[in-house]
FIVEX-165819 format. One record per residue: residue number from 1; residue in three letters; y, z, x of N, C-alpha, C in turn. Coordinates in steps of 0.1 Angstrom, whole numbers, plus 5000, padded with zeros to 4 digits. Layout:
<atoms>
(NUM,"ALA",(Y,Z,X),(Y,Z,X),(Y,Z,X))
...
</atoms>
This chain:
<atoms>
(1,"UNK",(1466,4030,6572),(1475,4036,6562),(1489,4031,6564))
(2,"UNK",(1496,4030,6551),(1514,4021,6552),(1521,4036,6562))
(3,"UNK",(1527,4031,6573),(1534,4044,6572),(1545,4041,6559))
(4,"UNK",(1543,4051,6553),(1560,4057,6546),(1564,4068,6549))
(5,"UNK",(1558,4077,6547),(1558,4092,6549),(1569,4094,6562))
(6,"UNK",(1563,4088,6571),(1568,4092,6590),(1583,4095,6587))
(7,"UNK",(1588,4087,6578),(1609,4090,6581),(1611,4093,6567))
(8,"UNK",(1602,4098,6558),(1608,4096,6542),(1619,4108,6543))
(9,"UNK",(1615,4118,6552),(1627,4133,6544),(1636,4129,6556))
(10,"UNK",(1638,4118,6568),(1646,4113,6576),(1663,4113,6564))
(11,"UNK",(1673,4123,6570),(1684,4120,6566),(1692,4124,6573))
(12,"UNK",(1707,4118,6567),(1722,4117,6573),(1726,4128,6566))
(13,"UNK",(1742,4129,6575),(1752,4139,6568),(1761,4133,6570))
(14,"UNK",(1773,4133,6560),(1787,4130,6567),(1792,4132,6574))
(15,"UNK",(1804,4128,6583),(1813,4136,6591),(1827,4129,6591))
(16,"UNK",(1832,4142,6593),(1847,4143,6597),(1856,4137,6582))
(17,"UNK",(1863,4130,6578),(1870,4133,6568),(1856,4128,6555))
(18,"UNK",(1846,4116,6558),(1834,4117,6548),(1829,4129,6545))
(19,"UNK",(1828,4136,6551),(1823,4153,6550),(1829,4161,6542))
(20,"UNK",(1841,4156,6546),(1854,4168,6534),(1853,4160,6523))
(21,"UNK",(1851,4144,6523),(1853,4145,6507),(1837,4145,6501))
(22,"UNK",(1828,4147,6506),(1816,4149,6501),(1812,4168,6497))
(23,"UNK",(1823,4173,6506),(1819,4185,6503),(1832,4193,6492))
(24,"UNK",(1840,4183,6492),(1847,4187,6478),(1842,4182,6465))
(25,"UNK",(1838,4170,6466),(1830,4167,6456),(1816,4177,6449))
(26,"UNK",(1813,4183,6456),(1805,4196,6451),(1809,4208,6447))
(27,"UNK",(1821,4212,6454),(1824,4228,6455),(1820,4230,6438))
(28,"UNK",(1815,4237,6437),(1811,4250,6419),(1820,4250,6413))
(29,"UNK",(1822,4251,6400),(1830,4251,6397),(1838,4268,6396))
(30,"UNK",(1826,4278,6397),(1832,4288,6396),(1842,4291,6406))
(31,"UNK",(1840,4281,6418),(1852,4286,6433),(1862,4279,6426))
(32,"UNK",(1858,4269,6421),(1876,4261,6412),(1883,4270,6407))
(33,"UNK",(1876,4277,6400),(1879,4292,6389),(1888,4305,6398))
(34,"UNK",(1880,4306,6402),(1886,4312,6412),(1898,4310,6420))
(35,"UNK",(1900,4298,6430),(1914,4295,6434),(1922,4289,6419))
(36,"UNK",(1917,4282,6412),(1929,4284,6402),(1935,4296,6398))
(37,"UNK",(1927,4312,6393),(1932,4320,6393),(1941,4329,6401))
(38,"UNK",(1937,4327,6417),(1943,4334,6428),(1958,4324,6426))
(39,"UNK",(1959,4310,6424),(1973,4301,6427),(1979,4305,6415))
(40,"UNK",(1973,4311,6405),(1984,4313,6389),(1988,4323,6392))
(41,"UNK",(1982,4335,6395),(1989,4352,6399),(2002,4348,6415))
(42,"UNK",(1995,4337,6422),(2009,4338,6431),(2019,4327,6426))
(43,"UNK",(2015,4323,6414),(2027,4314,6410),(2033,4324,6401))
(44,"UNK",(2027,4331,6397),(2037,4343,6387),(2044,4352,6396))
(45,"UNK",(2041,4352,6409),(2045,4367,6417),(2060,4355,6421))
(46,"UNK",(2058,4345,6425),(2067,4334,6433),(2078,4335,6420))
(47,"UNK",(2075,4332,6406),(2082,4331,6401),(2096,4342,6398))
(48,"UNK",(2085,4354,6398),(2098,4367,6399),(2109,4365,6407))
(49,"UNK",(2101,4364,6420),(2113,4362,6431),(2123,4349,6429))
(50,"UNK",(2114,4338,6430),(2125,4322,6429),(2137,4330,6416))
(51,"UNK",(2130,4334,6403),(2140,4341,6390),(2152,4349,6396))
(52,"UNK",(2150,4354,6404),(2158,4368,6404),(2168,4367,6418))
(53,"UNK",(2162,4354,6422),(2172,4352,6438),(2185,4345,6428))
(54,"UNK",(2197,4352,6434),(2211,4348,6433),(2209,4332,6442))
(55,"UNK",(2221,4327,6433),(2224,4312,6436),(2227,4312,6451))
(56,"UNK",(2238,4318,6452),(2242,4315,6469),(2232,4321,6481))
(57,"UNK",(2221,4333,6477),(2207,4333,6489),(2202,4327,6486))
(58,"UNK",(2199,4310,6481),(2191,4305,6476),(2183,4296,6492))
(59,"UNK",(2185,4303,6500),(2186,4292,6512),(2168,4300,6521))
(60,"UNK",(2165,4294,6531),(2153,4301,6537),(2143,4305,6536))
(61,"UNK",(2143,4315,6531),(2124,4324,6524),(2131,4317,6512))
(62,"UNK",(2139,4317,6505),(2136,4313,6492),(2131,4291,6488))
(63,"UNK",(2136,4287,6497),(2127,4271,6500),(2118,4273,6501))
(64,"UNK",(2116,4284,6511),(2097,4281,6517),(2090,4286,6506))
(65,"UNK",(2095,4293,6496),(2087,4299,6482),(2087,4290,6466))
(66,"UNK",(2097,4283,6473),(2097,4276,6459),(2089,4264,6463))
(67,"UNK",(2087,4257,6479),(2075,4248,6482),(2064,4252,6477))
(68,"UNK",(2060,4263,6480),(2050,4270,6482),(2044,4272,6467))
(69,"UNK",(2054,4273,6456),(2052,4271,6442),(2048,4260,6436))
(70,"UNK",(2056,4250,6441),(2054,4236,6436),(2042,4229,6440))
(71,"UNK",(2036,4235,6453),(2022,4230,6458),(2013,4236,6448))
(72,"UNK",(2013,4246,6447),(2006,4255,6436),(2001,4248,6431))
(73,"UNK",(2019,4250,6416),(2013,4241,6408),(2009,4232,6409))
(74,"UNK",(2012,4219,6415),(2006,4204,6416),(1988,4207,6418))
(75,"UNK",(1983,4220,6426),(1971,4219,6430),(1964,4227,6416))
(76,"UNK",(1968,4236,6408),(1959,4239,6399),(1964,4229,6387))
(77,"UNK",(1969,4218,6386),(1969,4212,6377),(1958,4198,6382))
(78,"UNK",(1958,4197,6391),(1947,4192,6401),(1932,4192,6397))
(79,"UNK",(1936,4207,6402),(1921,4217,6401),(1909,4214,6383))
(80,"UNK",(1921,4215,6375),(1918,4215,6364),(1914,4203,6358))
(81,"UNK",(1925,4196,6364),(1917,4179,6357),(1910,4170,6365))
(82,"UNK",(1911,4174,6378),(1895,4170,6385),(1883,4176,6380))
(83,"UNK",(1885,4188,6387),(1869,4194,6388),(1868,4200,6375))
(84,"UNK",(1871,4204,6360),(1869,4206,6351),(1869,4195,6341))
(85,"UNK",(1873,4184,6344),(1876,4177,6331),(1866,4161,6335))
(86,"UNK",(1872,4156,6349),(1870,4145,6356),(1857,4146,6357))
(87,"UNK",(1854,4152,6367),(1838,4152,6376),(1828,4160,6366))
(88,"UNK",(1829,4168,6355),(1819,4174,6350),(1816,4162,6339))
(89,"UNK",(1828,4152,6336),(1824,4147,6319),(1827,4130,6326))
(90,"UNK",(1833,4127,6336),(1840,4113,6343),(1827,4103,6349))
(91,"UNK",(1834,4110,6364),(1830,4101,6375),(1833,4117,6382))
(92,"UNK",(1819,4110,6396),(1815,4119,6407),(1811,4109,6419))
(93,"UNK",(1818,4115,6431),(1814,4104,6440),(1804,4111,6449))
(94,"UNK",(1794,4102,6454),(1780,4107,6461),(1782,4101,6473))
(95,"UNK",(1774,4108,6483),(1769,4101,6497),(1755,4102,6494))
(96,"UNK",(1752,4089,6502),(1739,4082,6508),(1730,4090,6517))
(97,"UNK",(1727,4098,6520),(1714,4105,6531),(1704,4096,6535))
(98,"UNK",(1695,4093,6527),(1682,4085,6528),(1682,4070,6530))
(99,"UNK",(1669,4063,6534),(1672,4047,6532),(1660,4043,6526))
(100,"UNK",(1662,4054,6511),(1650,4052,6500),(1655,4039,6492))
(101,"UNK",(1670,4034,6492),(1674,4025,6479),(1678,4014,6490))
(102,"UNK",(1676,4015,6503),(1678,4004,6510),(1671,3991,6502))
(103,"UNK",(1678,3976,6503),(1692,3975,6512),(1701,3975,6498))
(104,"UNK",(1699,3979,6486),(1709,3982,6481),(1716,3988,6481))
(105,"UNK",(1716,3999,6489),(1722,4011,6492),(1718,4019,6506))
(106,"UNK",(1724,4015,6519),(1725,4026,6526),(1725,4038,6534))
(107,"UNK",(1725,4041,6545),(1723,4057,6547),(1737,4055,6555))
(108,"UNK",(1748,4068,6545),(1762,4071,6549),(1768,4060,6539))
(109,"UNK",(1762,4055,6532),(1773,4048,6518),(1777,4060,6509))
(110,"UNK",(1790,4058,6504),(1793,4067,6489),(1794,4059,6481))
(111,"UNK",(1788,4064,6469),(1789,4057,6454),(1798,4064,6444))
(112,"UNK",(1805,4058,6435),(1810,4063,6426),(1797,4067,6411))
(113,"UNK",(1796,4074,6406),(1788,4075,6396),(1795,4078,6383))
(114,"UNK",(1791,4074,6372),(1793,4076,6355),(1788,4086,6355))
(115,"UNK",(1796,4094,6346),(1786,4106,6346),(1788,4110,6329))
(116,"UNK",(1801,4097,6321),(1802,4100,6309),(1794,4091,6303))
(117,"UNK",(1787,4079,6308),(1780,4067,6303),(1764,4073,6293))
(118,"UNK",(1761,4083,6302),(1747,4086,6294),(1750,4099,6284))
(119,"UNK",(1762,4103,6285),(1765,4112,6273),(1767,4107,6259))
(120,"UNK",(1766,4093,6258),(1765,4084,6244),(1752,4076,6245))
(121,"UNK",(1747,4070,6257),(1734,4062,6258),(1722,4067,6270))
(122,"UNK",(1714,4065,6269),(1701,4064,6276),(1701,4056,6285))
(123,"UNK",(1697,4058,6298),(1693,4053,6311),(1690,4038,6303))
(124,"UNK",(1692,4030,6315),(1682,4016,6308),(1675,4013,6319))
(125,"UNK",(1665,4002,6319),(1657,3998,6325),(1667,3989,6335))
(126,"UNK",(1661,3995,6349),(1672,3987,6361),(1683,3993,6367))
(127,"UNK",(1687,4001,6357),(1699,4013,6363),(1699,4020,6379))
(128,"UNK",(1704,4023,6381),(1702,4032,6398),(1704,4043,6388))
(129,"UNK",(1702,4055,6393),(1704,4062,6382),(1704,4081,6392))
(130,"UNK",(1712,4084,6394),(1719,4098,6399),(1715,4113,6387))
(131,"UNK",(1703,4120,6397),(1699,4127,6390),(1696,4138,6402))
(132,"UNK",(1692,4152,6393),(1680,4162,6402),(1667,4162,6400))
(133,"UNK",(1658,4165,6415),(1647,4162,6420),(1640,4174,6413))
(134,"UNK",(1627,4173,6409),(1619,4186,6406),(1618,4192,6422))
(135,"UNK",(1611,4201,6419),(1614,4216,6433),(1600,4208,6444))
(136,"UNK",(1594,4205,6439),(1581,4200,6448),(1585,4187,6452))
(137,"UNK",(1598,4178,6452),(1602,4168,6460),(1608,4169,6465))
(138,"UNK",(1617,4180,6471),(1624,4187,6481),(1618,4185,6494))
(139,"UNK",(1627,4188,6504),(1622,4191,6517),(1629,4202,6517))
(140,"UNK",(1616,4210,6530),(1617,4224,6529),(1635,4224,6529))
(141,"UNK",(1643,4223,6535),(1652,4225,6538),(1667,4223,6527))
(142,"UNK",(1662,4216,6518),(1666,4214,6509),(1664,4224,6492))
(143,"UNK",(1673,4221,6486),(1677,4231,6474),(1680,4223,6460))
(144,"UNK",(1674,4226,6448),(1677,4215,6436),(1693,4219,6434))
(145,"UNK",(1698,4225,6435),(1716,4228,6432),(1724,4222,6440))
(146,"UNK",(1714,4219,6453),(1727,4213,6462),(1721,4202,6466))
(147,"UNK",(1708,4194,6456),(1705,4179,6463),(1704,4171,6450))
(148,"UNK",(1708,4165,6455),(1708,4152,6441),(1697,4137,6449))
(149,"UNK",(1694,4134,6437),(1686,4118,6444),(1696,4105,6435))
(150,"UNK",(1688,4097,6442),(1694,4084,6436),(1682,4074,6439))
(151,"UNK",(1678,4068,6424),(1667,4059,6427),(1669,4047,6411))
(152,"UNK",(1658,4034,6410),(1662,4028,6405),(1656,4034,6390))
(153,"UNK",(1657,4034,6381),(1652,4034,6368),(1642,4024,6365))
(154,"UNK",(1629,4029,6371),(1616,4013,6365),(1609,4018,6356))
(155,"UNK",(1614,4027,6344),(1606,4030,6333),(1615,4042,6326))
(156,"UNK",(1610,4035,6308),(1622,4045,6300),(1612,4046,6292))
(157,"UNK",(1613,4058,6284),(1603,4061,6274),(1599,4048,6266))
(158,"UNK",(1582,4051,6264),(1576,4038,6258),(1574,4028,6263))
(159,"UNK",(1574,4027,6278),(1571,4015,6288),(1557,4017,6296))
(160,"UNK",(1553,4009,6293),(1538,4013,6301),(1541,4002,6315))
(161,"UNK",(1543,4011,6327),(1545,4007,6340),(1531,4005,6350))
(162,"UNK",(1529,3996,6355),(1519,3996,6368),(1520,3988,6379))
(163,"UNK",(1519,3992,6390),(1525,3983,6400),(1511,3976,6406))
(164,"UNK",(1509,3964,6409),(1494,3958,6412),(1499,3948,6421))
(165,"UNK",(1491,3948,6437),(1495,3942,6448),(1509,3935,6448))
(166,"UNK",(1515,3947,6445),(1530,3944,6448),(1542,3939,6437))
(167,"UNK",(1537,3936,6431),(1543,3931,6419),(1541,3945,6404))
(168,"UNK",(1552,3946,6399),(1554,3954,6390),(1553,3948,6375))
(169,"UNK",(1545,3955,6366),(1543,3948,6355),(1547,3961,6344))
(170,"UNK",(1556,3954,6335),(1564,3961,6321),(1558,3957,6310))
(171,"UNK",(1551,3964,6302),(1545,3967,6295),(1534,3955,6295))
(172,"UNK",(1529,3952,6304),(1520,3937,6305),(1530,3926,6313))
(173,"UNK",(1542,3928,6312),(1549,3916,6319),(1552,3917,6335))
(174,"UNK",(1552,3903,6338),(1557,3911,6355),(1570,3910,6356))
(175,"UNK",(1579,3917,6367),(1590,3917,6363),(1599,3911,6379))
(176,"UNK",(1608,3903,6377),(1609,3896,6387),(1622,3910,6396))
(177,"UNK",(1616,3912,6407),(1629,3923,6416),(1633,3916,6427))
(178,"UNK",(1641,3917,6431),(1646,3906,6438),(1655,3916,6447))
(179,"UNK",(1654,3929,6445),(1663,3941,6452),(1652,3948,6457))
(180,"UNK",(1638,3946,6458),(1628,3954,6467),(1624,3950,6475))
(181,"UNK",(1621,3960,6488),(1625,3960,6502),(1612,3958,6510))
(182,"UNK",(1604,3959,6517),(1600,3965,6525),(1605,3966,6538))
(183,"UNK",(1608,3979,6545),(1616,3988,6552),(1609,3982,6570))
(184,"UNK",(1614,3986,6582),(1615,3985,6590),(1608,3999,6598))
(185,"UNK",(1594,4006,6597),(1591,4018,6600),(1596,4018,6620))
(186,"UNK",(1600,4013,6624),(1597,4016,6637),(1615,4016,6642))
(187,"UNK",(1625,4014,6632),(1638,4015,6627),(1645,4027,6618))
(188,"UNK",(1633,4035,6617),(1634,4045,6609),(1635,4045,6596))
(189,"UNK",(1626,4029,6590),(1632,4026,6576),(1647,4024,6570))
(190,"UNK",(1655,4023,6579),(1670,4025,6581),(1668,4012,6572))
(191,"UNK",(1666,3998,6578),(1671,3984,6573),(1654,3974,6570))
(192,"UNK",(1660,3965,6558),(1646,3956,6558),(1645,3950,6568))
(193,"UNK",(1629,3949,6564),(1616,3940,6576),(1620,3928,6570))
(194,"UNK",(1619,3921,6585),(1617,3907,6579),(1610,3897,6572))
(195,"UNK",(1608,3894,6560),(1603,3889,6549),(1589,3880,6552))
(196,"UNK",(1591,3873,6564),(1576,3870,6572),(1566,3877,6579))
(197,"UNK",(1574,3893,6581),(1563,3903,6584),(1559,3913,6571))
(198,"UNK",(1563,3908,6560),(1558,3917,6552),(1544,3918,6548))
(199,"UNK",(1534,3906,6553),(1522,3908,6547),(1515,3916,6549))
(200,"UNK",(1510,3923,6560),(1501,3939,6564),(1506,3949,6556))
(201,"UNK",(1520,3944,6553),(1524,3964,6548),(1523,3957,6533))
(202,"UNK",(1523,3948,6525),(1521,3948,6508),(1502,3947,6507))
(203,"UNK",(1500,3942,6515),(1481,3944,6518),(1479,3957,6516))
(204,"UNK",(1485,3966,6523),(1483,3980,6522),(1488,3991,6510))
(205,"UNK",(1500,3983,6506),(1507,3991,6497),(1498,3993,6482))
(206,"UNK",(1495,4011,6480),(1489,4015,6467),(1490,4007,6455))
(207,"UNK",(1483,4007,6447),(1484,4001,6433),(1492,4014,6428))
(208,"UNK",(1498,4013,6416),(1504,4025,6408),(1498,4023,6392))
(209,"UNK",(1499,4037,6388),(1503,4040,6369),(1503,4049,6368))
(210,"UNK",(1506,4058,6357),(1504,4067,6350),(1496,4070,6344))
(211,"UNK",(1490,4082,6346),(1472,4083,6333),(1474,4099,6328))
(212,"UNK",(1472,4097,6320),(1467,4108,6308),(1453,4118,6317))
(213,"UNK",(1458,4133,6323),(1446,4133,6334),(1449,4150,6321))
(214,"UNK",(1437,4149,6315),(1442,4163,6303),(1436,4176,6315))
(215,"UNK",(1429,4173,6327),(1427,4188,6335),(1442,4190,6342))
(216,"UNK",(1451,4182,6339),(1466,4188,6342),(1473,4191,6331))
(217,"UNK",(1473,4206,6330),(1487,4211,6320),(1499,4217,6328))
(218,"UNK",(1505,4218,6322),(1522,4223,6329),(1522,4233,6328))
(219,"UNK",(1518,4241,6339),(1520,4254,6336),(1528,4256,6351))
(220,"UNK",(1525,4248,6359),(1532,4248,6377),(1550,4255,6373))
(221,"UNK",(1556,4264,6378),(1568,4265,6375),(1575,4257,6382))
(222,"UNK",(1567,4252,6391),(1577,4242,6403),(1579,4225,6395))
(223,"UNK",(1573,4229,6383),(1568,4211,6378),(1577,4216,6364))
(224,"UNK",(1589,4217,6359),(1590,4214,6343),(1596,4208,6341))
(225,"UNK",(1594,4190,6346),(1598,4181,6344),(1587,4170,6336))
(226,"UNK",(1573,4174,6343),(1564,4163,6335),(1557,4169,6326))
(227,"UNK",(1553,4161,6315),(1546,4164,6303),(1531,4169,6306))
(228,"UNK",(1525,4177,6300),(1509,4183,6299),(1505,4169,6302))
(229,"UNK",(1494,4166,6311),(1486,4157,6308),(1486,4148,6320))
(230,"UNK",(1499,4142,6315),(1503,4127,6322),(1507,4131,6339))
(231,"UNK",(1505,4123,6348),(1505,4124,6359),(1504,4108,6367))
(232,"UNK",(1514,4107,6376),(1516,4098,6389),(1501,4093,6395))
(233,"UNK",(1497,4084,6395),(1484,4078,6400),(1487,4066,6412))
(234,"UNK",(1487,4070,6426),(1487,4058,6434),(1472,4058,6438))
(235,"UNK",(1466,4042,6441),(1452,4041,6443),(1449,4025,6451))
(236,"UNK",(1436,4026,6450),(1433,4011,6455),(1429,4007,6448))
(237,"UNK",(1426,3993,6443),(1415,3983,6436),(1406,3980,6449))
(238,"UNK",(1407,3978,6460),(1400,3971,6469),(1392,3979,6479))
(239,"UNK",(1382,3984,6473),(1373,3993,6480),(1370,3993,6495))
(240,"UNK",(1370,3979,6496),(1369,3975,6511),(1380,3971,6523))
(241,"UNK",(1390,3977,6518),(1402,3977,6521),(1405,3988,6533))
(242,"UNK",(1396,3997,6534),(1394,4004,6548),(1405,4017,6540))
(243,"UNK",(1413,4019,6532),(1423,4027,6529),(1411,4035,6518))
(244,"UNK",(1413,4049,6522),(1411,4055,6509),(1417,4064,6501))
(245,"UNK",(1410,4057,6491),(1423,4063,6478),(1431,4074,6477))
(246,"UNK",(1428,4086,6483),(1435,4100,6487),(1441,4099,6498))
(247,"UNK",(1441,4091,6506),(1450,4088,6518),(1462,4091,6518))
(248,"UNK",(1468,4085,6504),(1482,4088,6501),(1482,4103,6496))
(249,"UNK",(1492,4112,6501),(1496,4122,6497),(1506,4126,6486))
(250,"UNK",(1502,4126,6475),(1510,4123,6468),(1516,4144,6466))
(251,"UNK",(1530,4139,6463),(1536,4156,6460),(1531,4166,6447))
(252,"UNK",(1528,4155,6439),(1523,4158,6425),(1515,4171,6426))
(253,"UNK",(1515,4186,6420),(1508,4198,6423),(1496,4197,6416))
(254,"UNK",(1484,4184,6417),(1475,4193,6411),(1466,4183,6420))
(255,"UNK",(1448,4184,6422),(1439,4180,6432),(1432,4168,6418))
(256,"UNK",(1428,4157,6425),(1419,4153,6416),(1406,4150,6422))
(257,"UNK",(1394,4154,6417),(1384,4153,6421),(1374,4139,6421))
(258,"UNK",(1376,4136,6411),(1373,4121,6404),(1378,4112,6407))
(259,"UNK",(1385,4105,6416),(1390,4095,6418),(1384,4082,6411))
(260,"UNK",(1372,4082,6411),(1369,4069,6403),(1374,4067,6389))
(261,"UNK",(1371,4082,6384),(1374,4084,6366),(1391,4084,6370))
(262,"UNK",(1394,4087,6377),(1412,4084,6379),(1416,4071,6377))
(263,"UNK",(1405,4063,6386),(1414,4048,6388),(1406,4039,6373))
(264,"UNK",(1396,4041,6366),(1395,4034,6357),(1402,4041,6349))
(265,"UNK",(1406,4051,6347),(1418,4057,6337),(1429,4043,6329))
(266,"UNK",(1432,4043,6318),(1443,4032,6314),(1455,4039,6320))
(267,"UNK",(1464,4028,6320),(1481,4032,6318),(1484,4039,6312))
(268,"UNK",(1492,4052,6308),(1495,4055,6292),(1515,4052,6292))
(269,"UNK",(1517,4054,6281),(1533,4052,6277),(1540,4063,6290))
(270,"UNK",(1552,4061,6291),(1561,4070,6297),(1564,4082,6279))
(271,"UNK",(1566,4093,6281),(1566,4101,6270),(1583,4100,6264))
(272,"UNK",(1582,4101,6253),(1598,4108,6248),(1604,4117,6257))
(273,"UNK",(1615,4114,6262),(1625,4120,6269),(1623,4120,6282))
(274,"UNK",(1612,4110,6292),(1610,4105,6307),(1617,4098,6311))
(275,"UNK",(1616,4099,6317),(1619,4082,6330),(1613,4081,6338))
(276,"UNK",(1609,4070,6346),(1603,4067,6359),(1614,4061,6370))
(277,"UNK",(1616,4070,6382),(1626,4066,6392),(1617,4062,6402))
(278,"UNK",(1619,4051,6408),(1613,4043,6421),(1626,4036,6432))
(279,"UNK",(1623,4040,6444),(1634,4035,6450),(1633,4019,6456))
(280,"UNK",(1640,4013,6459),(1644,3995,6461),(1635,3997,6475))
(281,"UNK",(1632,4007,6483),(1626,4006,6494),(1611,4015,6498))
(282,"UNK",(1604,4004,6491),(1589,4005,6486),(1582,4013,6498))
(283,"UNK",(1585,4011,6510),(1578,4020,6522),(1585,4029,6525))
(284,"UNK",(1597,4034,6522),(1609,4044,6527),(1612,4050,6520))
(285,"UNK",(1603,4058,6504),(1611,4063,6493),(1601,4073,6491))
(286,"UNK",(1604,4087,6486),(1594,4093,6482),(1601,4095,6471))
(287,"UNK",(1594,4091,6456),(1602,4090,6440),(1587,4088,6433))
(288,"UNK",(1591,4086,6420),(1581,4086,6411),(1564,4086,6411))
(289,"UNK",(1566,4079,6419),(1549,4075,6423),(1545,4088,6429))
(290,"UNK",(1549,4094,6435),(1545,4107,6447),(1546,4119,6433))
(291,"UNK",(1558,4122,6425),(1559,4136,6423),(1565,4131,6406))
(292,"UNK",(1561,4122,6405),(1557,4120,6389),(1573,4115,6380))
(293,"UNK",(1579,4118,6365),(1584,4114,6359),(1601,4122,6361))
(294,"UNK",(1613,4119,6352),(1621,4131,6354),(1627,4130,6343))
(295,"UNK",(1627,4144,6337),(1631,4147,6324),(1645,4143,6321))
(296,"UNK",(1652,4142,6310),(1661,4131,6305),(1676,4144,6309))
(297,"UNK",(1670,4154,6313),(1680,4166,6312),(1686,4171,6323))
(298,"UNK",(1679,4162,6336),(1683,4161,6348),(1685,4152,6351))
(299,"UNK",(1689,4141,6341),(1697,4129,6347),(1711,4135,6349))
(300,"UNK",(1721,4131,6361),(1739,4130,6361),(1740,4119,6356))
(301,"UNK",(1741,4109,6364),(1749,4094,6360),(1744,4082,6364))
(302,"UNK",(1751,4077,6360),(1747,4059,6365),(1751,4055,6380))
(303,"UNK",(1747,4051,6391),(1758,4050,6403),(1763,4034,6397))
(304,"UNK",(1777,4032,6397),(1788,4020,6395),(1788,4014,6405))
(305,"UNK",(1794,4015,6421),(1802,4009,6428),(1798,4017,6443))
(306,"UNK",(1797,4010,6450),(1797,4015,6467),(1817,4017,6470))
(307,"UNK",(1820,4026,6473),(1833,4025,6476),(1835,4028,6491))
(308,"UNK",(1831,4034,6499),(1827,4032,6512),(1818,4034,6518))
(309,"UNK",(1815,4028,6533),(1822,4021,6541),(1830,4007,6532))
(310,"UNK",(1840,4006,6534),(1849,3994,6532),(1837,3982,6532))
(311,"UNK",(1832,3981,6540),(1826,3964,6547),(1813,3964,6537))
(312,"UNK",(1812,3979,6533),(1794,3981,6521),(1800,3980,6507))
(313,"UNK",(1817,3976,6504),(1822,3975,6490),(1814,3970,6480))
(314,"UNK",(1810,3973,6472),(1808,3964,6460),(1804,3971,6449))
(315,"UNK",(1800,3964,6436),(1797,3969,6423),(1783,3965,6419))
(316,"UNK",(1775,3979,6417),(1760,3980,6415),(1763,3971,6400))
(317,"UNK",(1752,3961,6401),(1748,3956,6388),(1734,3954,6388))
(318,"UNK",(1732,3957,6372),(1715,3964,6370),(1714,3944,6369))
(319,"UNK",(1703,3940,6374),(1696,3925,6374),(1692,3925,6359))
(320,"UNK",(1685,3936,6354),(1675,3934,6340),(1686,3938,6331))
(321,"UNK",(1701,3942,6331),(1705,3943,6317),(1703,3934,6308))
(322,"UNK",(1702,3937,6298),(1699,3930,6282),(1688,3920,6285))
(323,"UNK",(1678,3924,6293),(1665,3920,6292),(1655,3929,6285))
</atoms>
């Protein structure tokens, strides 16, 4: 069997000043709310006093109070057009955890993300694309409010996707990727394998599609992201391949008994209002194929640009635009 699994919920955290700006980048907005309200009541209490101090005591407690004002203000005017205006409708900057989107991305890179780009358009095919995980893709330890993923966009409503010995085919076509990995398992999936050892692990690697399986309806409360029906299919063609087809554990909550009537199943369309997210690092990702589609309503943003580490600079560009 490929290992994938062994490092997939393997992650990083920031530290030291990456930490503080990853964990400002989240704070709620209700705590915004909050210290802006606590900094307006002491800018009103500050103001009585700075008002009412005569010119010539203007010296000592009265400096350290009128600093103490002017920080204020500077910070809830801050408060307001960052975290209320900026980061909910702008740009949002992310850290890297996983080395699901390796090597385009990292464990301990931050990205900048759009977060106003899909408020006028739809994901496109190729995008990296910054969204939340349904609850069954989680690791125990993890929470949908406080985890975000980041994976590539390989299907937009009305694409019939299937991946066959390695190569990925759009709507019948294959599609040339030139950003997919296979990972380094004995490295922790951290960095790619070398491109002369990749042949045992694409030998092994599942076929993919999506099939119309009608003994799955949505009723899972942990699932209300994928449509009645349609469901994530990884499998073999090669019977004699020593792998069998349930080997892979897929997250997806329901059992299939049929595997045969599974794998002659057709492709079917991605539905109105899906996507299919798959990560650049085919043995190191747990994304679409494991725990199925993700509704158009948990997308955030596009990721733009790696902005640190310095030496990981650059600007994400989708290969397939305006293809």
């Amino acid at each position: 069997m490929l290992p994938l699994a062994g490092n997939l919920w393997a992650t990083a955290q920031p530290n030291g000043i990456f930490f503080m700006i990853d964990r400002i980048a989240r704070v709620p907005i209700s705590t915004i709310v909050i210290f802006s309200v606590v900094l307006t009541i002491l800018r009103f209490a500050l103001f009585a006093f700075l008002k009412k101090t005569p010119i010539h005591l203007r010296t000592g407690g009265y400096s350290f109070a009128r600093v103490v004002n002017d920080i204020s203000d500077a910070l809830i005017y801050a408060a307001v057009v960052v975290f209320m205006l900026v980061r909910p409708f702008g740009i949002q900057t992310f850290f890297i955890p996983t080395p699901s989107m390796v090597d385009t991305l990292r464990v301990g890179d931050f990205i900048v993300a759009n977060k106003f780009i899909y408020r006028t358009t739809n994901p496109q095919f190729g995008d990296i694309v910054v969204f939340k995980p349904p609850k069954y893709a989680l690791h125990a330890d993890q929470s949908v409010e406080d985890t975000d993923f980041i994976k590539r966009c390989l299907g937009v409503p009305g694409d019939i996707i299937e991946m066959k010995d390695w190569q990925v085919y759009r709507n019948g076509k294959p599609i040339d990727e030139a950003y997919k990995v296979i990972s380094d398992p004995t490295k922790g999936n951290l960095v790619p394998l070398e491109k002369d050892l990749w042949g045992s692990y694409i030998e092994a690697m599942p076929d993919f599609k999506l099939i119309d399986w009608p003994q799955y309806q949505n009723s899972n409360p942990n699932n209300p992201g994928n449509p009645a029906g349609v469901i994530p299919l990884m499998y073999r063609s090669d019977e004699n391949s020593g792998l069998s087809v349930n080997a892979w554990d897929p997250k997806f909550p329901i059992e299939i008994t049929d595997w045969q009537q599974a794998k002659d199943a057709p492709a079917v369309k991605i539905p109105d209002g899906y996507y299919l997210m798959i990560g650049d690092n085919r043995n190191g990702s747990s994304d679409s194929r494991f725990w199925g589609l993700v509704p158009r309503s948990a997308i955030i943003g596009k990721a733009e640009f790696v902005w640190m580490p310095i030496k990981h600079a650059k600007k994400l560009v989708n290969p397939h635009a305006g293809k």
